[in-house]
Wavefront OBJ file of the C-alpha trace (Angstrom):
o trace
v 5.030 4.087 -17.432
v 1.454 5.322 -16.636
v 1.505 7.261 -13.095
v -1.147 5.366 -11.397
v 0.879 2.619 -10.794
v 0.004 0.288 -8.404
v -3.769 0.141 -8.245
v -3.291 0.532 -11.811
v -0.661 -1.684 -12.782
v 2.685 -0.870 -14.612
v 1.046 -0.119 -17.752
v 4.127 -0.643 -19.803
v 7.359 -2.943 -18.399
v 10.356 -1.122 -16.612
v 12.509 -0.695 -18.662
v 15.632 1.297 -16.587
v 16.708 1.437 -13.027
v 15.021 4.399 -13.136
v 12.106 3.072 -14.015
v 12.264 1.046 -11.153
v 13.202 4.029 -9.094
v 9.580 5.872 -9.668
v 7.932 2.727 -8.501
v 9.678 2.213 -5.646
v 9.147 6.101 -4.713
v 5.631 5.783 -5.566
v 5.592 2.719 -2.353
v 8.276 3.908 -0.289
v 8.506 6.904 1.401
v 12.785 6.242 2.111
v 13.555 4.047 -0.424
v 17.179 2.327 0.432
v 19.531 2.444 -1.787
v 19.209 -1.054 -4.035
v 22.500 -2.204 -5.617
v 22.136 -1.930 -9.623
v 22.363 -5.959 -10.015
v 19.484 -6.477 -7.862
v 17.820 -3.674 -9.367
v 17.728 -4.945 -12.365
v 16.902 -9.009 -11.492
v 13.870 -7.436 -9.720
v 12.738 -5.200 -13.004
v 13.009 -8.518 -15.223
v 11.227 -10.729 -12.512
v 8.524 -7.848 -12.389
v 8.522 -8.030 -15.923
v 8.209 -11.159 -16.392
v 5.338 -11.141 -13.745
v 3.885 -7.941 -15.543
v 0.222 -9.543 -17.232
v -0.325 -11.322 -13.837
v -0.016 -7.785 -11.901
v -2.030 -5.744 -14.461
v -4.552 -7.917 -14.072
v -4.268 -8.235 -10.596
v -4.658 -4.348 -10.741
v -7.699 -4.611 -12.488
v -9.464 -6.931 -10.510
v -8.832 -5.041 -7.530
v -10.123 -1.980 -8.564
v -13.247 -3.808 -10.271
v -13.756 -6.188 -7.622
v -16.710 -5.945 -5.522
v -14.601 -5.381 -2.367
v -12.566 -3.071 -3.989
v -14.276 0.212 -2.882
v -15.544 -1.061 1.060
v -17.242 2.714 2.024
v -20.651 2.045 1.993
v -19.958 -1.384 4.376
v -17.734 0.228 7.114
v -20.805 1.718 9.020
v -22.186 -1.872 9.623
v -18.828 -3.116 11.398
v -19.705 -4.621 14.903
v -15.844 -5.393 15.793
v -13.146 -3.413 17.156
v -11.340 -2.043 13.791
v -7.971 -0.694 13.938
v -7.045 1.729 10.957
v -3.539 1.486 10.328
v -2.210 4.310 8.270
v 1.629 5.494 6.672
v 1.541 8.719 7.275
v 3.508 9.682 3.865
v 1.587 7.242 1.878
v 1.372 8.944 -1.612
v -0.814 6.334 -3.479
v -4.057 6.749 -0.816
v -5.188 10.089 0.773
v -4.948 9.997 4.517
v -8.643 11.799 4.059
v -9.271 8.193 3.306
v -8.439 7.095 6.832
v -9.914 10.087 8.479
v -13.256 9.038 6.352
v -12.973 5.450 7.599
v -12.235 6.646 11.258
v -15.220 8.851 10.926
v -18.006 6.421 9.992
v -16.368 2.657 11.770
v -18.239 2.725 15.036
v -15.451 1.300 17.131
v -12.398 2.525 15.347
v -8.481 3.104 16.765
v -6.873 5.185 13.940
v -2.663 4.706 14.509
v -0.457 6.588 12.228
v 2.301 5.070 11.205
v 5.329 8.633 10.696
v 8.072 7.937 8.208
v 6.523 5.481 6.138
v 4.921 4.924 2.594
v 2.236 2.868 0.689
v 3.880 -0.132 2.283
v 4.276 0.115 5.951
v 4.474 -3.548 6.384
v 8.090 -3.254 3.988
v 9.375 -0.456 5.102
v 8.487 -0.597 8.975
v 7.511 -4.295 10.029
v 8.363 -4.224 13.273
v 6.491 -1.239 14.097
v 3.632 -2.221 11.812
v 3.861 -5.804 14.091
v 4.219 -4.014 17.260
v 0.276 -1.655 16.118
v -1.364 -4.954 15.491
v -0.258 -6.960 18.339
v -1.032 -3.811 20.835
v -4.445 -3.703 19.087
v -4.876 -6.954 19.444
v -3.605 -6.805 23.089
v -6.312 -4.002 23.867
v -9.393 -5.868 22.471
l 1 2 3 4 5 6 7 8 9 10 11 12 13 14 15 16 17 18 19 20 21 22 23 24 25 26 27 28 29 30 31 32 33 34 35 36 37 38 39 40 41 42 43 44 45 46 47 48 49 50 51 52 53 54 55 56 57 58 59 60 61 62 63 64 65 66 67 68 69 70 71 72 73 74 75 76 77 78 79 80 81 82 83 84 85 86 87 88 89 90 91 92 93 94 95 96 97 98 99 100 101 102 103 104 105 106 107 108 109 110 111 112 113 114 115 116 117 118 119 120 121 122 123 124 125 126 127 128 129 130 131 132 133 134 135 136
């Protein structure tokens, strides 16, 4: 399984719960504990999903969107940066460089979550937007 998972796909299928395991670590900063039965529906739905996501993977990272820096500076809207604080697939420089160069920018750091804020935290990733949106 290649390490950049994610952006850059699975690479090879999961093959073992443990497999499954590093991805889920790589997303989640508390992964709960998954039952081994659903564990292992999930690795052969993923697999069976696995050409759509690599591809998916590569699109993003080759898509014209995919890399938004040299745009941010012309934003005219309130922006809010929402950020996991323990995400291990993005640098939180990332944010900090976004927060630095978006004119009108709220940066809210999200503590005790991963990659995936929106899985692992919903209702406080619900509750940033709506008081965002609230504020505006």
């Amino acid at each position: 399984m290649d390490d950049t998972v994610v952006y850059g796909g699975f690479g090879a299928p999961l093959e073992t719960e443990a497999d499954f395991d590093t991805v889920t670590a790589r997303v989640l900063y508390n992964p709960s504990s998954i039952p081994g039965p659903v564990k292992r529906h999930l690795i052969a739905t993923t697999n069976a999903r696995a050409d759509f996501i690599n591809k998916l993977a590569v699109s993003v990272r080759e898509g014209a969107n995919h890399d938004p820096s040299d745009r941010i500076t012309t934003l005219s809207v309130p922006v809010m940066v929402l950020w996991a604080q323990e995400d291990a697939v993005v640098p939180f420089a990332v944010a900090l460089d976004y927060a630095d160069r978006i004119l009108d920018v709220e940066l809210v750091l999200l503590p005790g979550a991963g990659h995936s804020p929106q899985m692992e935290a919903p209702v406080r990733v619900a509750d940033a937007i709506r008081t965002f949106l609230k504020d505006q």
